[in-house]
DRENKENU-237838 format. One line per field, with one value per residue (C-alpha): residue in three letters; x negated, y, z negated. Coordinates in Angstrom, 3 decimals. Layout:
! DRENKENU-237838
type [ALA, ...]
c1 [X, ...]
c2 [Y, ...]
c3 [Z, ...]
! end
This chain:
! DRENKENU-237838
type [UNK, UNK, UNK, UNK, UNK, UNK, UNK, UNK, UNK, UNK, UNK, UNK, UNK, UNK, UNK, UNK, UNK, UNK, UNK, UNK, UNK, UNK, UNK, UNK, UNK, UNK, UNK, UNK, UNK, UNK, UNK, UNK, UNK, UNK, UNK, UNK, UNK, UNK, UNK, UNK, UNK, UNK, UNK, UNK, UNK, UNK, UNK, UNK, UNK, UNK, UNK, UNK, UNK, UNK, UNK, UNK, UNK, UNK, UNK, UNK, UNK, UNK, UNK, UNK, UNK, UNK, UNK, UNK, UNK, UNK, UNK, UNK, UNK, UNK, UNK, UNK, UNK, UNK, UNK, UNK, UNK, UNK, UNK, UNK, UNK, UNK, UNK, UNK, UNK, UNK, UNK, UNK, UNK, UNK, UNK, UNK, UNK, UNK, UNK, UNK, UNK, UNK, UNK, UNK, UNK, UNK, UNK, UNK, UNK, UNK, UNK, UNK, UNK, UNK, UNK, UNK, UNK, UNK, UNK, UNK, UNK, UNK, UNK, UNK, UNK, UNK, UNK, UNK, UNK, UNK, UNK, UNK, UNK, UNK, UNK, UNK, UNK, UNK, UNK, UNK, UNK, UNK, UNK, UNK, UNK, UNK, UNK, UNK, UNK, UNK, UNK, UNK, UNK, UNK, UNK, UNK, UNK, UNK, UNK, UNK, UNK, UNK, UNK, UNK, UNK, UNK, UNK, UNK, UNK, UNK, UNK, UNK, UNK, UNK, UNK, UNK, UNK, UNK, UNK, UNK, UNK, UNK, UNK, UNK, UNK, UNK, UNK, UNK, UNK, UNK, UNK, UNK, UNK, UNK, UNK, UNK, UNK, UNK, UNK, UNK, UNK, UNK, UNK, UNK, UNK, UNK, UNK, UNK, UNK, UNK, UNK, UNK, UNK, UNK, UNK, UNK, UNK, UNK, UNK, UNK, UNK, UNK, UNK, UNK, UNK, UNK, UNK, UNK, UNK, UNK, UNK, UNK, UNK, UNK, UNK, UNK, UNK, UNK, UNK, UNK, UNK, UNK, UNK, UNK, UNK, UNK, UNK, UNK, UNK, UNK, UNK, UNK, UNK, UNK, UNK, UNK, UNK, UNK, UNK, UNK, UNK, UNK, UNK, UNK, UNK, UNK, UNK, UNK, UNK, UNK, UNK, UNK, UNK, UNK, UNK, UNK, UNK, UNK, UNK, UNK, UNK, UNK, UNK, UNK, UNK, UNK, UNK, UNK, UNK, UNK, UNK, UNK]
c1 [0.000, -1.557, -0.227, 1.666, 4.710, 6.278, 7.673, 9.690, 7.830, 10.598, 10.397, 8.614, 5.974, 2.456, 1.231, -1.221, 1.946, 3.269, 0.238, 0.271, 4.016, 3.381, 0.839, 3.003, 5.826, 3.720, 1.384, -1.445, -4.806, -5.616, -3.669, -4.150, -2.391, -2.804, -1.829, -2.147, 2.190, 2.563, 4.439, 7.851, 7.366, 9.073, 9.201, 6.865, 3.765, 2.094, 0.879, -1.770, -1.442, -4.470, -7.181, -5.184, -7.277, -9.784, -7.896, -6.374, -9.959, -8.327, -4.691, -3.581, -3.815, -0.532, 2.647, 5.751, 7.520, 11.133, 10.279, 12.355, 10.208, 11.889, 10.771, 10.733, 9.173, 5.028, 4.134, 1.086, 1.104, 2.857, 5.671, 8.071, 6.768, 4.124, 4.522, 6.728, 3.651, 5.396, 9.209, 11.196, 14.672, 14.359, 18.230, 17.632, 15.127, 16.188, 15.336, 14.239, 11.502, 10.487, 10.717, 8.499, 5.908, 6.639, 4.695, 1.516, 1.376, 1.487, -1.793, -5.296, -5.296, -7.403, -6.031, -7.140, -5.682, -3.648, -5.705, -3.709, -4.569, -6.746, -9.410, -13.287, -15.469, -18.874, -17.947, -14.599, -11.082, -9.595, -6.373, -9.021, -10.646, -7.188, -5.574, -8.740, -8.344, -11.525, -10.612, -12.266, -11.373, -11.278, -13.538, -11.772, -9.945, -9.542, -6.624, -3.707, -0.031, 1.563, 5.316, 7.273, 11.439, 13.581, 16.423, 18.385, 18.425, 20.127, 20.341, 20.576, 18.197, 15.435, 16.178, 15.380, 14.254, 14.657, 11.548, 10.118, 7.147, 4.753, 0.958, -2.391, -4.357, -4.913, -2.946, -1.105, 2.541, 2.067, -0.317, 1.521, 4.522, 2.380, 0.897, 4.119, 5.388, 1.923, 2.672, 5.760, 5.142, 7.796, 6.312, 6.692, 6.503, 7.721, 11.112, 11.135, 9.642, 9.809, 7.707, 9.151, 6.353, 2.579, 0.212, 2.557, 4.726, 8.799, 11.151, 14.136, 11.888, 11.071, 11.816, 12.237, 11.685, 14.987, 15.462, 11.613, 12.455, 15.664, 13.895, 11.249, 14.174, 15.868, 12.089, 12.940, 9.966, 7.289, 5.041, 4.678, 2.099, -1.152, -1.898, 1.637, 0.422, -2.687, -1.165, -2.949, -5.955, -6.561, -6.958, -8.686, -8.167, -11.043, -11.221, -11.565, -15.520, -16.005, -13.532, -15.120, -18.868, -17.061, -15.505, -19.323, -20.649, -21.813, -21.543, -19.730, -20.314, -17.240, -16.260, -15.545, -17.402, -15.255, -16.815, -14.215, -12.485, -10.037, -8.032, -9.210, -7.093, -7.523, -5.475, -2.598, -2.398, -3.378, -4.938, -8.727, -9.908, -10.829, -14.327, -16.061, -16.564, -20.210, -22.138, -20.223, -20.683, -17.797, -19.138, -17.907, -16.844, -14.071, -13.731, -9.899, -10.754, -8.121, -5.579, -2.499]
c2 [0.000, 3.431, 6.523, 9.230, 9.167, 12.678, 12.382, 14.105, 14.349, 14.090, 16.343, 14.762, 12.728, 13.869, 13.584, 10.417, 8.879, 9.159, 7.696, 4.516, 3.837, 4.724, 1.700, -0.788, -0.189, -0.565, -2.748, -0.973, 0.015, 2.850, 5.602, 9.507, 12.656, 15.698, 18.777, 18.177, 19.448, 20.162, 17.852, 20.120, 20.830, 18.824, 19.089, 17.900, 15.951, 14.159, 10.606, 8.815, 5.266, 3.151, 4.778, 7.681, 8.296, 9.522, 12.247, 14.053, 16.702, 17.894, 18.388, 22.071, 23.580, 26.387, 25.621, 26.831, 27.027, 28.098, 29.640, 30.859, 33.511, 34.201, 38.005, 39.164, 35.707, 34.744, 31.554, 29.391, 27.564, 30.306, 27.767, 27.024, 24.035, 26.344, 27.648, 30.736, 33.718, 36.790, 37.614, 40.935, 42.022, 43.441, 43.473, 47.166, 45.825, 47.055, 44.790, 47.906, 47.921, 44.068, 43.977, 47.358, 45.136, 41.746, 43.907, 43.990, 40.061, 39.924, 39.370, 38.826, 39.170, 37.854, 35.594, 34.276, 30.252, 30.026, 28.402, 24.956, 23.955, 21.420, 23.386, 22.912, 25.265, 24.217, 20.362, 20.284, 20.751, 24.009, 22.102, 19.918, 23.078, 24.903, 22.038, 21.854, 25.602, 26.559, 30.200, 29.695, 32.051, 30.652, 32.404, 34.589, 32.961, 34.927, 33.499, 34.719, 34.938, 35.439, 36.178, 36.747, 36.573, 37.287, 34.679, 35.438, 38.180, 37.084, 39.952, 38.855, 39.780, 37.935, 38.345, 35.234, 35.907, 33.256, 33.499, 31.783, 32.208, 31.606, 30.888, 29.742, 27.054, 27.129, 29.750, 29.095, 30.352, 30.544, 33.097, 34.906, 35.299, 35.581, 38.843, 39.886, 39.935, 41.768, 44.089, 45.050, 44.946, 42.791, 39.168, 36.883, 33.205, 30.204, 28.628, 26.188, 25.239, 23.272, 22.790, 22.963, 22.324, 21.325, 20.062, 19.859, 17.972, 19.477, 19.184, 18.872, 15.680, 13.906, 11.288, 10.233, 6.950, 5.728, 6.569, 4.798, 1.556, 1.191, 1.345, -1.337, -3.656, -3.134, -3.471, -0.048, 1.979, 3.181, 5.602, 9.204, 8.973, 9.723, 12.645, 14.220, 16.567, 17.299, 19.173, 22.501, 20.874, 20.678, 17.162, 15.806, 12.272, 10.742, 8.029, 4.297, 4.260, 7.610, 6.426, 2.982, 5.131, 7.666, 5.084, 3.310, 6.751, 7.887, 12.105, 12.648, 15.578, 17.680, 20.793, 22.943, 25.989, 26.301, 24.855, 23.161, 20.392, 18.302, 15.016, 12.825, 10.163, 7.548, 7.813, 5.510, 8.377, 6.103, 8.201, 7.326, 9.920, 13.246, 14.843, 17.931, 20.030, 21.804, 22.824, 20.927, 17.839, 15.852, 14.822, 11.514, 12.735, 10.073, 7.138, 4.928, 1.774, -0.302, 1.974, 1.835]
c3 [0.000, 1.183, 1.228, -1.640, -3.699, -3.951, -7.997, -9.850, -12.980, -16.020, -19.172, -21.771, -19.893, -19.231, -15.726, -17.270, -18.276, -14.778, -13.311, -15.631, -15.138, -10.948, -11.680, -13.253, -10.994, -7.741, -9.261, -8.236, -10.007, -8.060, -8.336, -8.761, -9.215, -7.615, -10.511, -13.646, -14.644, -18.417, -20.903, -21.333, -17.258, -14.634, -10.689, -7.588, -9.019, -6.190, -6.609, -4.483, -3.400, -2.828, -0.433, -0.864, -3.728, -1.654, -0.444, -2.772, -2.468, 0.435, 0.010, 0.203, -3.500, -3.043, -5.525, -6.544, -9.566, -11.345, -14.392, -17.513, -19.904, -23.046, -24.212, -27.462, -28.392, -28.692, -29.696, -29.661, -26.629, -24.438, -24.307, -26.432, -27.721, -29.851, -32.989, -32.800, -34.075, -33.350, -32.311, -32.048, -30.937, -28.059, -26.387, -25.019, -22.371, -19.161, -15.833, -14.260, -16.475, -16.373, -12.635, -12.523, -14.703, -12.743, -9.716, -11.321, -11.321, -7.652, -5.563, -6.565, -10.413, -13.551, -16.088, -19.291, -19.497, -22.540, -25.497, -25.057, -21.910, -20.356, -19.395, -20.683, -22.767, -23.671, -22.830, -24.851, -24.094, -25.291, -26.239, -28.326, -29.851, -30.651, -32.661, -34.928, -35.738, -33.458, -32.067, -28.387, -25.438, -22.148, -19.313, -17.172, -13.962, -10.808, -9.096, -6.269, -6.976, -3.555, -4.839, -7.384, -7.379, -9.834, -9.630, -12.953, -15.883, -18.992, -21.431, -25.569, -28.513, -27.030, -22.825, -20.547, -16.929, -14.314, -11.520, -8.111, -8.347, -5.160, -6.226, -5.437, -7.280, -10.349, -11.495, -15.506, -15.376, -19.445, -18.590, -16.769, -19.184, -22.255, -20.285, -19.167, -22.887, -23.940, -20.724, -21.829, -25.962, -26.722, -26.438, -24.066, -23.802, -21.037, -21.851, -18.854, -15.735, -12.406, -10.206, -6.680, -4.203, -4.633, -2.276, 0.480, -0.913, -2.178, -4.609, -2.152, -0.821, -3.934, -5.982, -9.800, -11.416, -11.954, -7.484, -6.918, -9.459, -7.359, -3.533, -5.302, -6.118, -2.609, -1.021, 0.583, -0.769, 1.815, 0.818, 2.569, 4.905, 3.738, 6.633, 6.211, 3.310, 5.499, 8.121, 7.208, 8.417, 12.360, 14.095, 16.694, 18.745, 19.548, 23.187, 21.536, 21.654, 20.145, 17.557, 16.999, 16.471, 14.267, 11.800, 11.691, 10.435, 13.542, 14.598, 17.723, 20.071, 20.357, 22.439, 19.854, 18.183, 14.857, 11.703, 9.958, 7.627, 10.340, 10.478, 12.685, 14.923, 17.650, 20.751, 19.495, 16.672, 13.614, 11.080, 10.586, 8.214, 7.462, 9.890, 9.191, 12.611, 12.289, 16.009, 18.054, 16.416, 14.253, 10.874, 9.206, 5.526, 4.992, 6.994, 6.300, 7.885, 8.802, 8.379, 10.459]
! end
């Protein structure tokens, strides 16, 4: 089996979890995850199959997200599965205001991860580091949000705002309403969020456990194919000799000047890996032998 699940992570479950029940059910060893969705988060987590492994370095890194922040609240975590640290009424907020501050997320900006996340310092995880008391700021992160929507305003003594939100890699939607909350002065922290797209792969087209257990029983599951979430790359189909040399690790001349990452196909179109185009010459960098 060789290819991706698109899954609809469920609340509750950490993206190992997923991984280890994606294992049992298929009864596969090797399996992978593309990113890493919090605990309390749910939405698109992609899930390689097999020699699919292999490609998750080059899947597109863009996602999307529905987000709730909750103002007027700070807590540990930036979520609300923290410890509530600070909280205010503030039912005078007007949206005016919060979509006037919303702007200033937008683009090329600098975030500090929130102090429970997965990310290293010095060797250790900060999540680590936080629950033993350990005070550690993460390094600065320089990342891209291209959009942000407001979907929904619901006005109490501590507001909720309902968000798309449109971003590159990398990029912590805590963050961003912890700093929206500081922003503002009233607090801020995440109430809920979904993931709707990663890696190519969207919420509309996935599937949850209870849907994938089901297909298993029926022996309906096939896996996505493993070049549909590559289609940001370019491709090039190689005659059946040059594709033969190519799959034995071999550089093929090519008539092309760009220098770039591209999927690379035989002439009956079956997927045989992933080439790197430098001086006219196509570069073996993953070779998927066998695959049909």
């Amino acid at each position: 089996m060789f290819g991706f699940l698109n899954l609809d992570k469920p609340f509750d479950w950490t993206s190992h979890d997923c991984v280890a029940k994606t294992r049992k059910l298929l009864r596969i060893k090797k399996i992978g995850h593309a990113g890493t969705l919090d605990p309390a988060a749910t939405g698109v987590l992609p899930i390689a199959i097999g020699k699919a492994t292999r490609l998750l370095q080059y899947l597109p890194t863009d996602k999307a997200y529905k987000a709730t922040i909750r103002l007027g609240v700070q807590t540990t975590t930036d979520d609300l599965q923290g410890e509530v640290i600070h909280q205010q009424s503030v039912s005078k907020l007007d949206l005016s205001i919060v979509n006037n501050a919303l702007k200033q997320f937008q683009g090329k900006i600098e975030q500090i991860p929130p102090s429970y996340s997965a990310i290293q310092v010095d060797g250790k995880r900060l999540y680590d580091l936080a629950r033993k008391g350990e005070n550690v700021e993460a390094p600065v992160r320089h990342v891209e949000v291209f959009s942000i929507d407001i979907l929904d305003w619901r006005e109490s003594a501590f507001p909720e705002l309902d968000v798309n939100i449109v971003c590159g890699g990398g990029t912590y939607i805590r963050a961003i309403a912890r700093d929206l909350g500081t922003m503002l002065e009233t607090g801020g922290t995440l109430a809920a969020l979904q993931r709707t797209a990663s890696s190519g792969f969207n919420l509309a087209d996935s599937q949850n456990f209870t849907q994938l257990e089901t297909k298993l029983e029926a022996g309906e599951f096939q896996p996505v194919a493993a070049d549909v979430p590559l289609q940001h790359l370019s491709e090039i189909i190689l005659a059946a000799t040059e594709a033969r040399r190519w799959c034995q690790g071999q550089k093929i001349s090519v008539d092309r000047q760009v220098s770039e990452i591209s999927r690379v196909y035989d002439q009956q179109r079956r997927f045989l890996g992933i080439g790197e185009l430098k001086e006219e010459l196509l570069i073996p960098r993953m070779v998927l032998e066998g695959v049909s």
